[in-house]
N, C-alpha and C positions, 0 to 999 in steps of 0.2 A: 384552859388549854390542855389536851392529850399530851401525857408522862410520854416521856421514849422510856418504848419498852427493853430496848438493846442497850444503846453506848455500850463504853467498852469498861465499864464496870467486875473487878473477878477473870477480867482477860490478861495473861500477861503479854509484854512483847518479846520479840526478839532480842530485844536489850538486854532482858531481862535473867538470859543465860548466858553460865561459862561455855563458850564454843571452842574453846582450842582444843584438837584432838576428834575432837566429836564429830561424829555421822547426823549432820543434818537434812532431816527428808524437806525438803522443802515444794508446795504445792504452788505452782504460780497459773495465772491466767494466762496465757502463750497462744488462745484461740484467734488468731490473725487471719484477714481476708486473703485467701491465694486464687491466685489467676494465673493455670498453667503453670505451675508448677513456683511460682515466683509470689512473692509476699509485697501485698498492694499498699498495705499499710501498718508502720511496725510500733504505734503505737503503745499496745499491748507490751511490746517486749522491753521497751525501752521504761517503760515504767517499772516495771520487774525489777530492773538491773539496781538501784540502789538496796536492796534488800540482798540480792545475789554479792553484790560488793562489802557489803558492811560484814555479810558471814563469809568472804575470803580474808578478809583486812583480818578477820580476829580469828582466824588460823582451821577453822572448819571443817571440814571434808563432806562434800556437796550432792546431795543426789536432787535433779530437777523433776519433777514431771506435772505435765499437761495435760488437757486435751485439746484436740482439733476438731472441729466440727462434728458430725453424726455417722462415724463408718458404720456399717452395717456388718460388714466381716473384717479381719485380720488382712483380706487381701486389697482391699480398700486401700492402696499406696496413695493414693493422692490426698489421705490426708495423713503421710507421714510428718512426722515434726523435722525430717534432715531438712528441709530452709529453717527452719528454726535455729536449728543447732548450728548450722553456717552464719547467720546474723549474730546471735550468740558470743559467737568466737570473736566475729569482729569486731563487737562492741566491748569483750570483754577480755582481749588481746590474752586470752585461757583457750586452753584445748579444752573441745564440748564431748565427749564421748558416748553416741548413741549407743544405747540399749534395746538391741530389735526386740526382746518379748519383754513385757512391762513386768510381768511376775516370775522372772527367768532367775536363776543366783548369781546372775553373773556382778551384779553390785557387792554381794558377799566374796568375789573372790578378787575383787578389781580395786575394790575400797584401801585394803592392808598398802598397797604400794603408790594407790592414789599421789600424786604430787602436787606442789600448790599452786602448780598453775593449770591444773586438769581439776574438770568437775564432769559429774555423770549426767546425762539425761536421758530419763525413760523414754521407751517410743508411746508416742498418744498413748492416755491409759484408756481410754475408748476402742481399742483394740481389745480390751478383757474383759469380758461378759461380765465379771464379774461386778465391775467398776459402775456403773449405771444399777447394778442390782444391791449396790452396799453391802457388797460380801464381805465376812468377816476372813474368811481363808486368804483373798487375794490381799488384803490388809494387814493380817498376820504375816504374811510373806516380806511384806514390807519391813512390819516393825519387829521384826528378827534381826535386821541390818542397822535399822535406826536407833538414834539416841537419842534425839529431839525432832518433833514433827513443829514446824510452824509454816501455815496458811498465809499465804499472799496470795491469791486469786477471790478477789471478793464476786469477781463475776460468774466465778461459780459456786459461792459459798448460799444460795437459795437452794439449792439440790444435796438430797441425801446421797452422796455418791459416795464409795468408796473411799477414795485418798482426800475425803471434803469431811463425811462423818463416820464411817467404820473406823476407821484407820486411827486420827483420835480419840474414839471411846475405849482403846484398849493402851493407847500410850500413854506414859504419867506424864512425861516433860514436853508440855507443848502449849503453842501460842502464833500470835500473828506477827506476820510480815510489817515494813512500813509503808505500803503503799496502803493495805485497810488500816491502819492507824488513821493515816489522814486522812482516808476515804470517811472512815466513822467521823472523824470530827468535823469533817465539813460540811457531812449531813447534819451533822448533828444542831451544827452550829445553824442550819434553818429553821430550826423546831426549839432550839434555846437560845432567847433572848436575842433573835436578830438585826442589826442595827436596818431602823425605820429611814422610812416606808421600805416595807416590802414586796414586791411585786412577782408574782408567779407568773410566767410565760410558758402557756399551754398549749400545744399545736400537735402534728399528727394524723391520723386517719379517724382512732376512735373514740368515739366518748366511755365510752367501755370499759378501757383499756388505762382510763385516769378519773373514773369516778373515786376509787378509795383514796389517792392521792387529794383531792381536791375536795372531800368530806376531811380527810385529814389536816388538812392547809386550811380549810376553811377559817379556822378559831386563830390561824396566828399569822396568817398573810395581811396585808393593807388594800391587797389588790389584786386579784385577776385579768390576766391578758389573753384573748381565745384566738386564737388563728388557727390554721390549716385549716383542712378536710372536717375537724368536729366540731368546726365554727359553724357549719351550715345548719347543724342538728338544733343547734342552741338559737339562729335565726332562724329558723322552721318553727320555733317554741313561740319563738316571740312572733307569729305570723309573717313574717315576709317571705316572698316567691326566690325559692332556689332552686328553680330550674330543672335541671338533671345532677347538681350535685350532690356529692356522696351523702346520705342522711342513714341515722339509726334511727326508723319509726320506732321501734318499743323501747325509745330512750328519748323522745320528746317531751312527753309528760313529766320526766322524770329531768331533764334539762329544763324546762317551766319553773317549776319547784325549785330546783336550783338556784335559777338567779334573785327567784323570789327570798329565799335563804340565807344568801350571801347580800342582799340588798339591804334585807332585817337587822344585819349586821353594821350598817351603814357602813359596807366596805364598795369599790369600784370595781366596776366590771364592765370591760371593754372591748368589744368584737369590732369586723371590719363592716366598713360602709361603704364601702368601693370592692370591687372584685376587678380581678384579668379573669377573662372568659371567653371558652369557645365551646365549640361544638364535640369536642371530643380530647381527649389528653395526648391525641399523634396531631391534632393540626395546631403548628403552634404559626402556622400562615394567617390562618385569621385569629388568630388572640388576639383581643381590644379589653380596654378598660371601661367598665360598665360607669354611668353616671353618678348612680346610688349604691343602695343596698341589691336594690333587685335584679335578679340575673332572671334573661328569658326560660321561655319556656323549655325552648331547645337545645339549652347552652348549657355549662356548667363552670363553676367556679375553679381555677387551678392555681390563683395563688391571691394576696393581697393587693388593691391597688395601691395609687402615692398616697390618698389620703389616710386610708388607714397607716399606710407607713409613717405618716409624718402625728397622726394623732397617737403611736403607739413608741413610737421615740419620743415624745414630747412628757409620755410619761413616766419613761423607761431614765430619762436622763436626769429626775429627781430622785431615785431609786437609793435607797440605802443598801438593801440588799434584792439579787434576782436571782430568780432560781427559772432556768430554761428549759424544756421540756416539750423535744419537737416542732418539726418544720413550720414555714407558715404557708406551703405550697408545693407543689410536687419541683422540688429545687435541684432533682437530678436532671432534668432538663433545662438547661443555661436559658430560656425563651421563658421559664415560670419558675426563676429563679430569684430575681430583685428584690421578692417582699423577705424571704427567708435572709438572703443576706446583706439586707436592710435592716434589719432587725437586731441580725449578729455583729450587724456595725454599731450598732446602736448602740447596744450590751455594753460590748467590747471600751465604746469613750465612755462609758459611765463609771463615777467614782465611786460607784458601789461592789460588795462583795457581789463577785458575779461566779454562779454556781452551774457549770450544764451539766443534763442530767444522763448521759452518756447514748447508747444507740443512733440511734436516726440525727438526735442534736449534735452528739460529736461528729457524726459527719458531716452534716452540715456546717458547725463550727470551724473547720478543717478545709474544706472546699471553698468557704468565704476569706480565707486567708486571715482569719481573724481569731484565730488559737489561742495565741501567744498572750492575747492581752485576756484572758479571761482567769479567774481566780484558780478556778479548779475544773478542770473536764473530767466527770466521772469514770472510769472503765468498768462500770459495774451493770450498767444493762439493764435487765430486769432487776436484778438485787436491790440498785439503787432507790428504783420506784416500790420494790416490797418494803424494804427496809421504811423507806418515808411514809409507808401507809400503814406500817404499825407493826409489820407480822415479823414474826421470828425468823430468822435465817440458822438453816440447821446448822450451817458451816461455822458457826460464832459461836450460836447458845453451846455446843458440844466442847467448845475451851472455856468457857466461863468456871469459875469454880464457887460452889456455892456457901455466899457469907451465912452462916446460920445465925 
């Protein structure tokens, strides 16, 4: 079995320091879906807040900053963080106090009289060129004010960004939040000693896009589960007719190989046998469920049928541990919807640690009304699938400190 190369080994936490009095920089994930000006889903923030409370509770003095989405310039207001900083407030019964230019002094002059029921937050640091380029000036700016930098944003701790890796390579006192604490451990806890059978549920658009993940899983999973869109690719491998759906030809041969690999292993590997299919992903007038495997010539697959539903719960609810990882169909259309949250039903009554793997699955998790019952839903994104497939996140190794 592949060592984890991370855990949180040489990282300290937030526990770990005296905070009273102290300038805490603190970096959170606050990237939230807006729609018109209004915040779709506050997921992200609310996970935040136990890290934001632990360092009020122990007498702190607060600076937050984020990013929002990709502006392009400073005048890009539609992705300022003020819905943030109003959610904030309300969840955190604290006055949020924007900071319109992220690398401004206005923290150096605002900090001395700070109260304890006020705390600072930057505007997007995505607004400063600097921040996306890992400037060392815009970070120095920073930790002129600060005393302690600690990272709570694991979803953006894959990127060398500024307030992710600059900005720590020059502070001494720094470490992570508790939302990557338990982020780390409950990845971790997939790759060590997971309570058996373990089952991977794999779905989404690409094969692509979860080959290092499932080279990596391979040696400690029990089982593979293949649904969505990159199911087709792997029954394309295995010859059967899929129609017009989604396929990556120069990743057949290489899906062939695959299951031939995880076979070798005498581990299970389980795709669908049934499809809902039509002629196009806007007509969901004629979507029917195919008999078999084979979708016509003219059709295409857009989600799982019952059988698969019912063979892929049946194995999901011996499950010790699952680890979820994208839709099983394009389940933003309530018409090719059922198999993805069939599935999340599934999950959800199983007595197993149940693990999703954040992006397209947390929403999908969320939309199935079926959140609540799952172990852990990641907010980590991309990170989460790096991290599981081995690679370094700069945001992490740059707090580590190294045991010689």
């Amino acid at each position: 079995m592949a060592t984890v190369i991370s855990g949180l080994k040489g990282i300290k936490t937030v526990r770990d320091f005296e905070l009273e009095g102290k300038v805490v920089f603190l970096r959170l994930d606050l990237n939230v879906p807006m729609e018109n000006g209004k915040i779709t889903d506050q997921n992200r923030i609310v996970a935040s807040l136990p890290t934001i409370k632990y360092c009020m509770e122990k007498g702190a003095k607060l600076v937050l900053a984020s990013h929002l989405g990709r502006p392009k310039t400073k005048d890009d207001k539609e992705f300022s963080l003020e819905p943030v900083a109003k959610a904030l407030q309300e969840h955190l019964d604290a006055e949020v106090i924007l900071i319109e230019e992220p690398d401004s002094d206005a923290p150096v002059h605002l900090l001395p009289s700070l109260k304890k029921n006020q705390l600072l937050l930057l505007e997007n640091v995505r607004f400063e060129e600097g921040e996306t380029q890992d400037s060392n000036e815009f970070a120095q700016k920073i930790a002129n004010y600060a005393d302690i930098y600690i990272n709570d944003a694991f979803g953006a701790s894959h990127r060398a960004h500024a307030t992710i890796h600059a900005l720590p390579m020059i502070m001494k006192e720094k470490g992570i939040g508790l939302l990557i604490e338990k982020e780390i451990n409950m990845l971790d806890s997939l790759l060590q000693n997971p309570k058996r059978p373990y089952i991977a549920v794999m779905g989404g658009s690409k094969v692509s896009d979860k080959i290092a993940v499932i080279e990596r899983l391979m040696d400690v999973v029990d089982g593979f589960i293949i649904g969505g869109a990159m199911a087709y690719t792997f029954l394309k491998a295995q010859g059967h007719p899929v129609g017009k759906s989604l396929v990556e030809k120069d990743k057949v041969k290489y899906a062939k190989e695959m299951i031939e690999r995880i076979q070798a292993r005498d581990k299970t590997i389980l795709f669908p046998v049934d499809h809902v299919a039509t002629k196009s992903i806007k007509d969901t007038e004629n979507a029917h469920t195919t008999k078999d495997v084979v979708i016509a010539e003219d059709e295409m697959a857009v989600d799982i049928g019952p059988q698969t539903i019912r063979n892929f719960s049946a194995a999901l609810k011996a499950a010790g541990t699952i680890f979820w990882n994208g839709p099983m169909g394009v389940f933003e259309t309530p018409a090719f919807s059922k198999g993805t949250f069939s599935i999340a039903k599934a999950i959800a009554e199983s007595e197993a640690i149940k693990i999703v793997g954040g992006g397209d699955s947390a929403a999908a998790a969320e939309a199935s009304g079926f959140a609540g019952q799952m172990t852990h839903i990641s907010t980590g994104g991309g990170a989460s699938l790096e991290y599981l497939q081995g690679d370094k996140l700069p945001g992490l190794e740059v707090l580590r400190v190294r045991i010689r």
